[in-house]
C-alpha positions as CSV (number, residue, x, y, z in Angstrom):
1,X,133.7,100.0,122.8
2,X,134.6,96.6,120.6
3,X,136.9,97.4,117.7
4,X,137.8,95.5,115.1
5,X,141.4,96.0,113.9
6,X,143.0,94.6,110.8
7,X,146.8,94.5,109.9
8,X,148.3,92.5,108.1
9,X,151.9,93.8,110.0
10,X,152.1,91.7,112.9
11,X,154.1,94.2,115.2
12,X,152.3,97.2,114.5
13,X,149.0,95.2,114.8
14,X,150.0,94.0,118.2
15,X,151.6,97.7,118.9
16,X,148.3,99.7,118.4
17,X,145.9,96.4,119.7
18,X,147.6,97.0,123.4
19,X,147.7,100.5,123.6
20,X,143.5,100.2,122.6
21,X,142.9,97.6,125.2
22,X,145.2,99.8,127.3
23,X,142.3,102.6,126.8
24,X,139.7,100.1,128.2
25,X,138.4,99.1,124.5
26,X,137.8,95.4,123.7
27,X,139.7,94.5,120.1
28,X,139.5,91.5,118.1
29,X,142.0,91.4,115.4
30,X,142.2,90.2,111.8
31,X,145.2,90.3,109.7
32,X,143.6,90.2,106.4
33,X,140.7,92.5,105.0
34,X,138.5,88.8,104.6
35,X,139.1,87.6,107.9
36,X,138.1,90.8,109.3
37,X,135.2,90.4,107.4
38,X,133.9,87.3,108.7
39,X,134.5,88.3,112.5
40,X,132.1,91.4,111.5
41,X,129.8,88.9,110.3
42,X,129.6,86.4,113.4
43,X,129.1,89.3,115.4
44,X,126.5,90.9,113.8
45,X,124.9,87.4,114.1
46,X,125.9,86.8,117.9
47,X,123.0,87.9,120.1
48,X,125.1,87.7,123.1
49,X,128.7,89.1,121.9
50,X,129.1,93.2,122.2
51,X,128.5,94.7,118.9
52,X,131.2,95.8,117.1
53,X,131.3,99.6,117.1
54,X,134.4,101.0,115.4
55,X,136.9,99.3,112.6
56,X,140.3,100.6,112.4
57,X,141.9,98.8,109.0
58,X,145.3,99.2,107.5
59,X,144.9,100.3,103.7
60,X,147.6,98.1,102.0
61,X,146.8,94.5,103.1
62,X,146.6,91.0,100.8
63,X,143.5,89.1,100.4
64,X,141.1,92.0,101.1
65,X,142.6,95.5,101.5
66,X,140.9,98.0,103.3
67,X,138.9,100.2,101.1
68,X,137.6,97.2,99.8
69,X,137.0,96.2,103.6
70,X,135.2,99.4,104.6
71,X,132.9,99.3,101.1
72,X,131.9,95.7,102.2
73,X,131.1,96.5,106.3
74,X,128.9,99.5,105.2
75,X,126.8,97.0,102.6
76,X,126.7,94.6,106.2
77,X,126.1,97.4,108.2
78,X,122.3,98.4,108.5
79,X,120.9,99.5,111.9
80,X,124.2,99.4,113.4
81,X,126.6,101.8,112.6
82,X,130.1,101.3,112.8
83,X,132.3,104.1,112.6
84,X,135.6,103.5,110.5
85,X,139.4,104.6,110.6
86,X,141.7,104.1,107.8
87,X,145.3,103.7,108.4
88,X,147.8,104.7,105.6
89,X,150.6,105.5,104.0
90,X,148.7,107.2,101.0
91,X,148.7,110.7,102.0
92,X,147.8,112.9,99.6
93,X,144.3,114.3,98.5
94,X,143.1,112.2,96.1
95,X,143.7,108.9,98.2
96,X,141.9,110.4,100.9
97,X,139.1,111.6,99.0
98,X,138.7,108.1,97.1
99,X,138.4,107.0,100.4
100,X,136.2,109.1,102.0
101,X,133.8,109.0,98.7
102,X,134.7,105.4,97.8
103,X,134.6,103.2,101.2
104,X,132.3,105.7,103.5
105,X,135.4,106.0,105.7
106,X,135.0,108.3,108.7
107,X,138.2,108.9,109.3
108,X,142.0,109.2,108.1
109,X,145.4,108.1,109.8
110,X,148.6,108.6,107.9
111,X,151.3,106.3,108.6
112,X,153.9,106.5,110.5
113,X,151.6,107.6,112.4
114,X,152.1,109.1,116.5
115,X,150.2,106.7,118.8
116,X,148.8,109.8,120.7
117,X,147.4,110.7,117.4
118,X,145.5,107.3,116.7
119,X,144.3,107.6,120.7
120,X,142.5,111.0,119.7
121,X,140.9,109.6,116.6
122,X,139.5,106.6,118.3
123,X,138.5,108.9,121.4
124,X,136.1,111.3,119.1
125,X,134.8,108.2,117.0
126,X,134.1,106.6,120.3
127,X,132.4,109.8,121.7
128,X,130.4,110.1,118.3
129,X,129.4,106.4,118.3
130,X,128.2,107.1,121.9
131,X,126.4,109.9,120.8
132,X,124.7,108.0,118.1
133,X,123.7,105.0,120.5
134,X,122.0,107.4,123.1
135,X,119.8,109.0,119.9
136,X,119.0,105.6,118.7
137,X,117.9,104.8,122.5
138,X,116.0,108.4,122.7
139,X,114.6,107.7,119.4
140,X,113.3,104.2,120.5
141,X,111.8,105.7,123.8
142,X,110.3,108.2,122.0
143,X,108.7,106.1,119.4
144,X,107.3,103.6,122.7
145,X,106.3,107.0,124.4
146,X,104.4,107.8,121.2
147,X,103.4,104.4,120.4
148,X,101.5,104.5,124.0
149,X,100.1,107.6,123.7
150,X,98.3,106.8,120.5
151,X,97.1,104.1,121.8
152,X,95.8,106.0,124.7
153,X,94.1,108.3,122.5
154,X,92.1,105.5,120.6
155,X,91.0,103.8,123.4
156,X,89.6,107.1,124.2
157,X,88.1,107.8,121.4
158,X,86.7,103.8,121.6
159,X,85.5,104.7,125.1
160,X,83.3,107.6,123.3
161,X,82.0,105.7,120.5
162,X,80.9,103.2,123.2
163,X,79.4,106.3,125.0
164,X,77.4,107.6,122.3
165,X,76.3,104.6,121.3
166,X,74.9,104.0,124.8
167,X,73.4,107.3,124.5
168,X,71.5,105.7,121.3
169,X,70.8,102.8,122.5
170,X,68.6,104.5,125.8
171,X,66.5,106.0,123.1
172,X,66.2,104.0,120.3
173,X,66.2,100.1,119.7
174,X,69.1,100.1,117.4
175,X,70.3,96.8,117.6
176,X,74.4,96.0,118.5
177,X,74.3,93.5,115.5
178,X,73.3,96.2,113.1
179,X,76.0,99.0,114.0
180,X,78.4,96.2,114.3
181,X,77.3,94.8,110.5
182,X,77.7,98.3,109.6
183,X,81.0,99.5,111.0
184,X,82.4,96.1,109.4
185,X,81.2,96.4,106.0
186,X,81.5,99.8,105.7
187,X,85.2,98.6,106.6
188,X,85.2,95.6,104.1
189,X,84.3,98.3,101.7
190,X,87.5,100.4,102.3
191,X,90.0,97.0,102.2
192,X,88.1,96.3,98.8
193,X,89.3,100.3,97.9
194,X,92.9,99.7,99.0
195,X,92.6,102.3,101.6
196,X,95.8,102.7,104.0
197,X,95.1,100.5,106.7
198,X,94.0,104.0,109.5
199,X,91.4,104.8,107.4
200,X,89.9,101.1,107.0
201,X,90.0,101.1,111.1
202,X,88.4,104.6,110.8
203,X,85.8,103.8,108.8
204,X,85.2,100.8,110.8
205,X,85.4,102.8,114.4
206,X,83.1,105.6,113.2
207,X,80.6,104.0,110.6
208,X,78.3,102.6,113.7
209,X,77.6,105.8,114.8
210,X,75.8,107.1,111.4
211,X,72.6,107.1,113.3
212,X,73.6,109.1,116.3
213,X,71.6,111.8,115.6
214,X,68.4,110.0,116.3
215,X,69.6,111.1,119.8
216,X,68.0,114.5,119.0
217,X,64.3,112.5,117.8
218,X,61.4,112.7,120.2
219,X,60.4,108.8,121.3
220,X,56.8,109.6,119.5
221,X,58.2,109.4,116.2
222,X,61.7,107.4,116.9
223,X,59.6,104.4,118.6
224,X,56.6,105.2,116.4
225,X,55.9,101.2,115.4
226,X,54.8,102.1,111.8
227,X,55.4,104.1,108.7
228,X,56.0,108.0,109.6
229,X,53.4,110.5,108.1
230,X,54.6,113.1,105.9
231,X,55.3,115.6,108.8
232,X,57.1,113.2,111.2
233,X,59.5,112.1,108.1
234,X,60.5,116.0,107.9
235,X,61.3,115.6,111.6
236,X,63.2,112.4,111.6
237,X,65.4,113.8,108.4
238,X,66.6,116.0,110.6
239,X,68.5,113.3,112.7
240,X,71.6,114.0,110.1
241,X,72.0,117.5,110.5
242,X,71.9,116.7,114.2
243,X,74.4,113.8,114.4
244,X,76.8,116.3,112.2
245,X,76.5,118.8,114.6
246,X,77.0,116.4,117.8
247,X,80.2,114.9,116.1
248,X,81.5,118.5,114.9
249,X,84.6,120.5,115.9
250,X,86.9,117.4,116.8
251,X,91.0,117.1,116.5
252,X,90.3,113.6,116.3
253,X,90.1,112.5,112.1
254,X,88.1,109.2,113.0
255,X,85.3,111.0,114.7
256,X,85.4,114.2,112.1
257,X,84.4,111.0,109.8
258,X,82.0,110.0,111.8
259,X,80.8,113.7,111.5
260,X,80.8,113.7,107.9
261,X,78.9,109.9,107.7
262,X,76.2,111.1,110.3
263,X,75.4,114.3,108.4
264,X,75.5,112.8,104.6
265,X,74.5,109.2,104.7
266,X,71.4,110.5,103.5
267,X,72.5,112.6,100.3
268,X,71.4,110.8,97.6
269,X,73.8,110.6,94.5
270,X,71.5,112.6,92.1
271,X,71.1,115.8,94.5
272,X,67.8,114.2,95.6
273,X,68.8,113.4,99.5
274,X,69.3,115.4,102.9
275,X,70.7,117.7,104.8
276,X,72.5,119.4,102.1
277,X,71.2,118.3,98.5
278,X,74.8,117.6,97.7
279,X,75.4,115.9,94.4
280,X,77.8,113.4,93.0
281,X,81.2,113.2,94.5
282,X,80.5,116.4,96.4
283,X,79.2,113.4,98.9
284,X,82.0,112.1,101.2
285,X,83.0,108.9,99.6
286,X,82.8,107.1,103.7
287,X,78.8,108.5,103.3
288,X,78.8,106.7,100.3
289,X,80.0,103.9,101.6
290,X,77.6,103.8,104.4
291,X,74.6,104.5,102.5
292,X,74.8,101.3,100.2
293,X,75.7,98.9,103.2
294,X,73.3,100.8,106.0
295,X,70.6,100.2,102.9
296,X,71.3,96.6,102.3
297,X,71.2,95.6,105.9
298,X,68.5,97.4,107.1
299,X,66.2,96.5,104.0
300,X,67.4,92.5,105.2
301,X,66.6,92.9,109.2
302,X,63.4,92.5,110.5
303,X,61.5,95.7,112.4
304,X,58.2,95.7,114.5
305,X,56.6,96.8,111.7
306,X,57.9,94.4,108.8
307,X,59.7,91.1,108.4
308,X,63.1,90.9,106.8
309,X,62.9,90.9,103.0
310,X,64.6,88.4,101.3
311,X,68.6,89.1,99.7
312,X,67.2,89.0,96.2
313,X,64.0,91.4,96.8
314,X,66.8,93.9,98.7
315,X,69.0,94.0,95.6
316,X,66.1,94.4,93.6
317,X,65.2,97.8,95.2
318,X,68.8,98.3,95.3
319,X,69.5,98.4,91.7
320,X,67.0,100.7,91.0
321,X,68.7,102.8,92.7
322,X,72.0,102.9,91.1
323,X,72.7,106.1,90.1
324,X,70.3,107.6,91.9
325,X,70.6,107.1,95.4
326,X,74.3,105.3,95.1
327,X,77.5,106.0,94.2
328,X,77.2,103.8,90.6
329,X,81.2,102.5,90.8
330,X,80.9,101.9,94.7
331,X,77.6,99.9,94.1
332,X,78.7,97.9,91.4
333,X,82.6,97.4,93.4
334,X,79.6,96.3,96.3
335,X,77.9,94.2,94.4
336,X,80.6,92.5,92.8
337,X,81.8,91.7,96.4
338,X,78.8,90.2,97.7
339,X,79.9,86.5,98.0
340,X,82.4,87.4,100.2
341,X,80.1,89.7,102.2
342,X,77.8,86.8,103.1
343,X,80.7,85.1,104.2
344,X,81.4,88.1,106.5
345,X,77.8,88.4,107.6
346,X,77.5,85.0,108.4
347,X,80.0,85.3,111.6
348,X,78.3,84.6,114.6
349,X,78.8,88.1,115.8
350,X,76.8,89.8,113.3
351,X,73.6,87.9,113.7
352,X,70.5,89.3,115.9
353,X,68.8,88.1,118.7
354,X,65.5,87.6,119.0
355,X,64.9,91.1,120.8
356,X,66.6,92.7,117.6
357,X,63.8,94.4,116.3
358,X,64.3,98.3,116.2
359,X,62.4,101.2,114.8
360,X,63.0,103.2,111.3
361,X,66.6,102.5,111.0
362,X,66.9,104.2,107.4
């Protein structure tokens, strides 16, 4: 271990200095409480140099004495512990207790002190500094271990969303742009909340597969290039129930919100929507979400059996339904937001092809 020893005393430094070196420890020595101070600090700058694991200080010293010297190395001190031993001629209670409370001393040597004595002291600190090293490295490997396994699990979970959306795709013509637009307003919309920065990305993961439900449609009413009658609507409400049930029972939280987007995009805020007639704030806030941006992008794309409307006509419709369809404070945080979601929308990414024409995405 590298120990930094300071002692004014030039014999007794030199005494104890040998017999550390002697126990196969590298020392560098200071004879001041300042000059101590400074080799501590070039060494926690050094990337190359050993760290400095272990101060041994003399109490009484000029310039700096050593209570002052162990309050100023644990200020220094912040990943690295380093494990300090007073030396002293102050032997009685209170000095030790000032010192223990005072300078965050580990340890306590009273002078004169036995040389076999000091040896044992700097053997346990050494074997506790060991022992704090090793659960710094276990902690460390643990964290990578974890860090790789969550990754693991979202790329999973990424492999499934990419699944299901396949799955959609082989039915119905919902177009990559569209889920894509969706899964990054939807996101935009949680930033603009101050949402931690897991649920944006869940949000964003789980919003494109609102829709996945439409799984459970039959192609004569999914692919139906018109307006639905009456009967086929009933039907192809039930796509939400469906998707909530395809997405239910998972450990995973970002596809339980995808399970609670799928089933409630479609509840409307006055108790007027499906499955569930929920009302209110009784709606998941991510279904919500969904609901106002699925609205305005659908209402903007063009279908087989209509033409894109125009921004203005879209907001139109929209704001008659403010308070009745939508969340009133998430449309209005929505709508005072839209400059910068036509900057969004305008990335290349998000635009459609000409083949991006799918059926009855609302």
């Amino acid at each position: 271990m590298h120990i930094l020893f300071a002692e004014d005393q030039e014999i007794g430094r030199f005494f104890l200095a040998s017999h550390l070196r002697q126990m196969g420890h590298t020392v560098s020595e200071a004879v001041d409480g300042l000059q101590a101070l400074e080799i501590l600090r070039r060494n926690l700058a050094s990337p190359d140099e050993e760290r400095i694991g272990m101060l041994i200080t003399d109490w009484d010293m000029p310039n700096m004495n050593g209570l002052d010297l162990a309050r100023s190395v644990r200020v220094l001190q912040k990943e690295h512990y380093i494990y300090t031993i007073l030396l002293t001629g102050k032997g009685d209670a209170y000095d030790r207790v000032k010192g223990f409370a005072e300078g965050g001393v580990d340890d306590y040597v009273v002078k004169p002190f036995e040389i076999n004595e000091v040896k044992l002291r700097v053997q346990v600190g050494t074997r506790l500094m060991e022992a704090e090293y090793a659960l710094k490295d276990y902690t460390a490997n643990l964290e990578s271990i974890v860090a790789r396994q969550t990754q693991a699990i979202r790329d999973a979970q990424n492999e499934i969303i990419s699944r299901l959306f396949n799955a959609l795709q082989s039915r119905h013509a919902e177009t990559g742009a569209h889920v894509r637009r969706i899964g990054a307003l939807s996101a935009f919309m949680g930033e603009r909340l101050s949402w931690p920065r897991d649920r944006i990305n869940h949000i964003g993961a789980a919003a494109p597969l609102h829709d996945i439900g439409k799984i459970g449609i039959s192609d004569t009413i999914l692919l139906k290039p018109g307006p639905l009658t009456a009967d086929e609507r009933i039907v192809m409400e039930t796509h939400a129930s469906i998707g909530g049930q395809i997405l239910s029972n998972s450990g995973s939280p970002m596809i339980r919100m995808a399970e609670l987007i799928a089933r409630c995009h479609h509840e409307n805020w006055d108790g007027t929507g499906y499955p569930d007639r929920l009302v209110g704030e009784e709606i998941p806030v991510e279904a919500r979400i969904v609901s106002i941006v699925d609205v305005y992008d659908a209402l903007r794309s063009n279908r087989v059996y209509r033409a894109g409307m125009s921004e203005d006509s879209v907001l139109e419709i929209m704001r008659r339904d403010r308070s009745r369809k939508f969340d009133p404070n998430l449309f209005d945080l929505f709508m005072d937001s839209l400059p910068d979601v036509r900057v969004l929308l305008d990335d290349p990414e998000f635009r459609d092809t000409p083949h991006d024409e799918s059926c009855h995405l609302c």
